[in-house]
N, C-alpha and C positions, 0 to 999 in steps of 0.2 A: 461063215467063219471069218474071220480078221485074219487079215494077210498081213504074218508078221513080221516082215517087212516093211509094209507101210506103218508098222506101229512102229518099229525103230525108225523112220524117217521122221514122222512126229514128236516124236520124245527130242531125237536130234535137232528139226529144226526150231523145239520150245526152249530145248538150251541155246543155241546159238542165237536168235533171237534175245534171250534174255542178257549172255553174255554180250551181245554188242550194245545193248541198253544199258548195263555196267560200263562199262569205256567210256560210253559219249557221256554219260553222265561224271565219273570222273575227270576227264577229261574239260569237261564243261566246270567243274569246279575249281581246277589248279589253272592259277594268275598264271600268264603265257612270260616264256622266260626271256629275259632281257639280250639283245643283241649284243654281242660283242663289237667295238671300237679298235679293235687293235693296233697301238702307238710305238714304233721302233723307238726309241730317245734312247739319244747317244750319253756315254757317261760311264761314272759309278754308282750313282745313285740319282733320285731323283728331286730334282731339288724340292725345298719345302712349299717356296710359292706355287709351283704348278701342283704339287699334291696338293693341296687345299683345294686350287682351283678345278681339280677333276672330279673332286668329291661335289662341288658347290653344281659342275655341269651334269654328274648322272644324278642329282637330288633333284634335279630340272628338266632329266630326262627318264625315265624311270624307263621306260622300253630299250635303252642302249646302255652300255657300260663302255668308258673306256678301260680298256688290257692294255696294261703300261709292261711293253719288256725292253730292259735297260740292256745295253749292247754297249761293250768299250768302242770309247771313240774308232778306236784303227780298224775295226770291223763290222762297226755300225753301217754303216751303208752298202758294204759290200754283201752284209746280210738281207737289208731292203732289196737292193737289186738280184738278189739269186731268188727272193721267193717269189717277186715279179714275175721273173724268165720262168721259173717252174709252176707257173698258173695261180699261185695261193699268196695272193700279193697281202700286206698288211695295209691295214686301212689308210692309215699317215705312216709319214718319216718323217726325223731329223735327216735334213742331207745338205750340204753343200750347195747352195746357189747355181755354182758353177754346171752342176750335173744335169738341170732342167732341162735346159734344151735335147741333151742325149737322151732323159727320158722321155721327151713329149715327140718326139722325133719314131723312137720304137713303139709308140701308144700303149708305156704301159702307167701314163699317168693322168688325170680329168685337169681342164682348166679351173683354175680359181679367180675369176675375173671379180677385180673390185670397180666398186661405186667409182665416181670423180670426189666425194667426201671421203672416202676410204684412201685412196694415192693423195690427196691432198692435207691428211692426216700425217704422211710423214717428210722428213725431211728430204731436200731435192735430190733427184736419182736413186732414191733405195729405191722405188717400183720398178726402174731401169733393171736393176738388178736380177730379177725375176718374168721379165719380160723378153717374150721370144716370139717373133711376127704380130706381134700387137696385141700378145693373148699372157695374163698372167699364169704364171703356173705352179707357180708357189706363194705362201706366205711369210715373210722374215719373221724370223724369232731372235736372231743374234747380230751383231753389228761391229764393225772393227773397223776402224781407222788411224792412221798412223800422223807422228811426229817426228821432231828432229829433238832428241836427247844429247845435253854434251855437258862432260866434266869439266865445271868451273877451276878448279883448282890446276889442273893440265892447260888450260888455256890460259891462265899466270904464270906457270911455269916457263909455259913454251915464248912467255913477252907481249901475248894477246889478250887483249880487255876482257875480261872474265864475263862482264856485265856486256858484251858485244857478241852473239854467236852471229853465224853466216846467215845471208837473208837470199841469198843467189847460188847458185851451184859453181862459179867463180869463185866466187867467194870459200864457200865450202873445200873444194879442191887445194887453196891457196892454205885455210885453214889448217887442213891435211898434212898438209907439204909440210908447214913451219916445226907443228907436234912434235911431229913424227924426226924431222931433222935437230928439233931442239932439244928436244925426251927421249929422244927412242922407243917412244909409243906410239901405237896405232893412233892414226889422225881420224880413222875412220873404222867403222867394222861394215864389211862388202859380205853378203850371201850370197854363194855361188854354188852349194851345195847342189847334188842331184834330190832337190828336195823341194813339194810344193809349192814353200814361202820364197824360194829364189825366185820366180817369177812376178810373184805380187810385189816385194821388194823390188824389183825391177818398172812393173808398171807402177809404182810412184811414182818416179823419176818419169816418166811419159806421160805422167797426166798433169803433173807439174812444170810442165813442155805444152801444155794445149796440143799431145797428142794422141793418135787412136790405134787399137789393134785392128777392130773391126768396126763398120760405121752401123746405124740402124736398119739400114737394108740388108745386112749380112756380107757386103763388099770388105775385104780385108786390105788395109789403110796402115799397115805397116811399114810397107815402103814410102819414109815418108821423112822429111828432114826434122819433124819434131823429136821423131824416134830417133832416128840417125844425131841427132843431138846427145839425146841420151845415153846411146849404147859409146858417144866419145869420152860422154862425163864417166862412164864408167870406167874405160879403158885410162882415163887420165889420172884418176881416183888411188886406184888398184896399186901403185906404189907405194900410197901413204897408207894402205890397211894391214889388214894381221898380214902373217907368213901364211899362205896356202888357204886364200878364201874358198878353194871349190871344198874344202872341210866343212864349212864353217855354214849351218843355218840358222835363222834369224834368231831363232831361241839362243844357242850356243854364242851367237856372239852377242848377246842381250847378257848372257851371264860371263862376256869376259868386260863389259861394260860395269856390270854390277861390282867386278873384283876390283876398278880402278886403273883396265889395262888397257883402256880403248878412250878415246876422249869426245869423239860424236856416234851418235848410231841414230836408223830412224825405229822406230816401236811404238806398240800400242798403248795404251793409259795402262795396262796391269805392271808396266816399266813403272811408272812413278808409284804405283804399293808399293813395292819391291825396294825402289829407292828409299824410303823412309825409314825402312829398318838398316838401314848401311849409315856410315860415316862420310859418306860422297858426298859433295857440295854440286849438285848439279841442277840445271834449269833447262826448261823445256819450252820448245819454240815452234812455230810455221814449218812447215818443209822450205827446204830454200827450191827456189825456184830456175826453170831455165830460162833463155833469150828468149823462146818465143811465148810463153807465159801470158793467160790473160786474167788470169785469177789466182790465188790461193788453188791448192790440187792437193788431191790422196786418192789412194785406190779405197774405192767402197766393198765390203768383202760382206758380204750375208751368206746366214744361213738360214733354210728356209725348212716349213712344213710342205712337202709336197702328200697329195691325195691319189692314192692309186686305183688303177681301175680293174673292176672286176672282183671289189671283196663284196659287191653289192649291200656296201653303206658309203656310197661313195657323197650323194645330198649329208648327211647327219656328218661326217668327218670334215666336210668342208667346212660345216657350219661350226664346228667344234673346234677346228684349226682358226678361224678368225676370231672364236670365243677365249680360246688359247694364249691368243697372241696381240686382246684388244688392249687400249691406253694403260687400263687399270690395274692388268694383270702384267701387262710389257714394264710396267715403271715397276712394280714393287720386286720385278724378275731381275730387272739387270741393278736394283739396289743401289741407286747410286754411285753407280760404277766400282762396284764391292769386286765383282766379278771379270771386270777388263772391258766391259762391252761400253760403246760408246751406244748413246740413247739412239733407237729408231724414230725418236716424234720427238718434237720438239714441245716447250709445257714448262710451266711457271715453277714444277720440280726442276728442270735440266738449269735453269735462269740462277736458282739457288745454287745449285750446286758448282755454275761459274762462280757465282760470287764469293760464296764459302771455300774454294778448291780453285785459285786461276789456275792454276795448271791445265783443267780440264778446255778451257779455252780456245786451242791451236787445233785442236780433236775434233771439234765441234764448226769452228771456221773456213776450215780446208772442204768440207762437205758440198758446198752450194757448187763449186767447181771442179768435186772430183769425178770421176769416171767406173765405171762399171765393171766387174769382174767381165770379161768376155762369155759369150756362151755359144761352145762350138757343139757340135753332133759326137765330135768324140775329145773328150774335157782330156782325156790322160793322151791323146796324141799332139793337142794341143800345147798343151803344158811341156811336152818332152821336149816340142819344138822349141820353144822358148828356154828353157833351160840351155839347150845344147847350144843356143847363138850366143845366150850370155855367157855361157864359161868360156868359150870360144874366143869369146874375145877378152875375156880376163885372167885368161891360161896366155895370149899370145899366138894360138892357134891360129887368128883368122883375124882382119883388119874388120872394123867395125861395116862399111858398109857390106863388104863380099857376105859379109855376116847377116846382116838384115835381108839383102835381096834371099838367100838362101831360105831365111828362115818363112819372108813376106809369101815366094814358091809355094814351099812345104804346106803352109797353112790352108791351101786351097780344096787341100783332100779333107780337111775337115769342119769346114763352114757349114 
């Protein structure tokens, strides 16, 4: 007699048999699904050259997609950095320059080391920008550099050669002084706000000094008479600008320049779009420079693709971040300076577009001798430092040097 038991074990094991023979077979039939890329980019939307150019890279990658989620600027990174700390990092950011080192410091992000054809691709010091113990860590996608802007017709006003701005920070101060006495206008507009751009605003002036926050060892180089130059031009300044600079940052007083109530300012190239739709006669020049000066200067400000670690596509994002942000697609992205950004490479487009536009000129010249965003372990303790020595001394608080050694101290806890 059959043990019906074993007849229900056979029956059982001829389906189950059969059923995993369906699976694998299935299974075996469906294309394996495409990895996700995931892209923080800051914004409102995304612009049209990089959408092309993500279609163009998963048409070439067919096993990875990138996931593009758009994050307003003011919370863009701070959402990179939370899903980091919480284990579930995004593959790239948009972030700040400045932040690298704080990331590569808590390992929550891979090196991006370039070629010596890749750093020599772009213009002098943006690789500077991104580099921290000799290890890149990001890749620039965005670029900003600053001028000296000033209203021609205030400077007739005030008795000064319209066709003449300041070429020295003497100069400029003196500039100041006349406006301001002869107009009753600001001779200057000074950022002193508790705000980011007060500090970059500030390191202009110190790198237009031939001076340093911090040197390539990570030794902090603040206390230091190029600086202590600068923090005087500031405090000497400070008479001839608005009522109440610690209000006032570089945006805001970019738009009392636009109204025709400020007569110098220093700002980016999206100041002269701006200018052309107004009635202002104004011309754009060099930063003026300090005593100890040995070149033309600007603070170099990027923003970079950083790669994080742990979404394991960490190889295919880098590779996608340098595809992102090569000649081809960097020139057609910053458009001719549509967008404010001064070019990262330099190229027989940027050549034209002096020619056609001098304005763009003084943007592009200040480069070879500007200076680096600093990159501290902790970028917002850093920044605070700085901030609180320049209003210090443009509030009257605090005499410029008491100011700097304070601030040179302070800096030490976050190198």
């Amino acid at each position: 007699m059959t043990n019906p038991q074993q007849g229900v074990s056979e029956v059982t094991t001829f389906f189950r048999k059969g059923l995993i023979g369906m699976v694998l077979a299935c299974t075996t039939a469906l294309p394996a699904l495409a990895k996700d890329i995931s892209w923080i980019y800051c914004g409102d939307a995304i612009d049209p050259v990089h959408e092309k150019a993500i279609q163009d890279w998963d048409a070439k990658n067919p096993d990875f997609k990138i996931a593009v989620e758009v994050v307003g600027w003011e919370q863009c990174q701070d959402k990179a950095t939370t899903l980091a700390a919480a284990g579930s990092p995004a593959g790239l950011a948009y972030v700040g320059s400045r932040t690298l080192k704080e990331f590569a410091q808590n390992d929550m992000i891979v090196p991006v080391p370039m070629t010596d054809a890749e750093k020599a691709s772009y213009y002098p010091g943006i690789v500077n920008t991104v580099t921290s113990g000799g290890t890149q860590w990001g890749v620039p996608i965005a670029f900003s550099t600053k001028a000296l802007y000033w209203n021609k017709d205030l400077f007739k006003q005030a008795g000064l050669d319209p066709e003449k701005p300041p070429t020295t920070w003497a100069e400029e101060i003196e500039d100041a002084k006349v406006i301001k006495e002869k107009t009753g206008i600001p001779g200057y507009g000074l950022s002193a706000k508790t705000f980011d751009n007060t500090m970059h605003q500030f390191l202009h002036w110190v790198y237009t000094n031939n001076g340093q926050v911090v040197d390539a060892d990570g030794n902090i180089k603040l206390d230091s008479p190029e600086v202590l130059a600068a923090l005087k031009a500031y405090k000497d300044i400070t008479p001839y600008a608005e009522e109440g600079p610690t209000a006032y940052e570089q945006n805001e007083v970019r738009a009392i320049f636009l109204d025709g109530k400020v007569a110098m300012i220093q700002a980016a190239v999206g100041a002269a779009f701006r200018l052309k739709e107004t009635k202002i006669n104004w011309g754009v020049t060099d930063l003026p420079l300090g005593p100890d000066a040995k070149g033309k200067g600007t603070l170099l400000i990027t923003d970079s693709l950083a790669v994080f670690k742990g979404s394991g596509v960490e190889d295919k994002a880098v590779e996608f971040a340098k595809f992102i942000t090569s000649p081809a697609v960097q020139e057609a992205y910053e458009g001719g300076g549509a967008a404010g950004l001064t070019p990262l490479r330099p190229s027989p487009a940027v050549d034209k577009m002096v020619a056609d536009s001098p304005y763009w000129k003084p943007f592009i010249d200040g480069i070879a001798s500007g200076g680096p965003e600093p990159l501290f372990t902790d970028y917002k303790g850093f920044q605070n430092v700085m901030i609180e020595m320049v209003q210090s001394v443009v509030t009257g608080a605090a005499e410029p040097e008491a100011a700097m050694k304070k601030a040179a101290a302070a800096l030490e806890e976050y190198k």
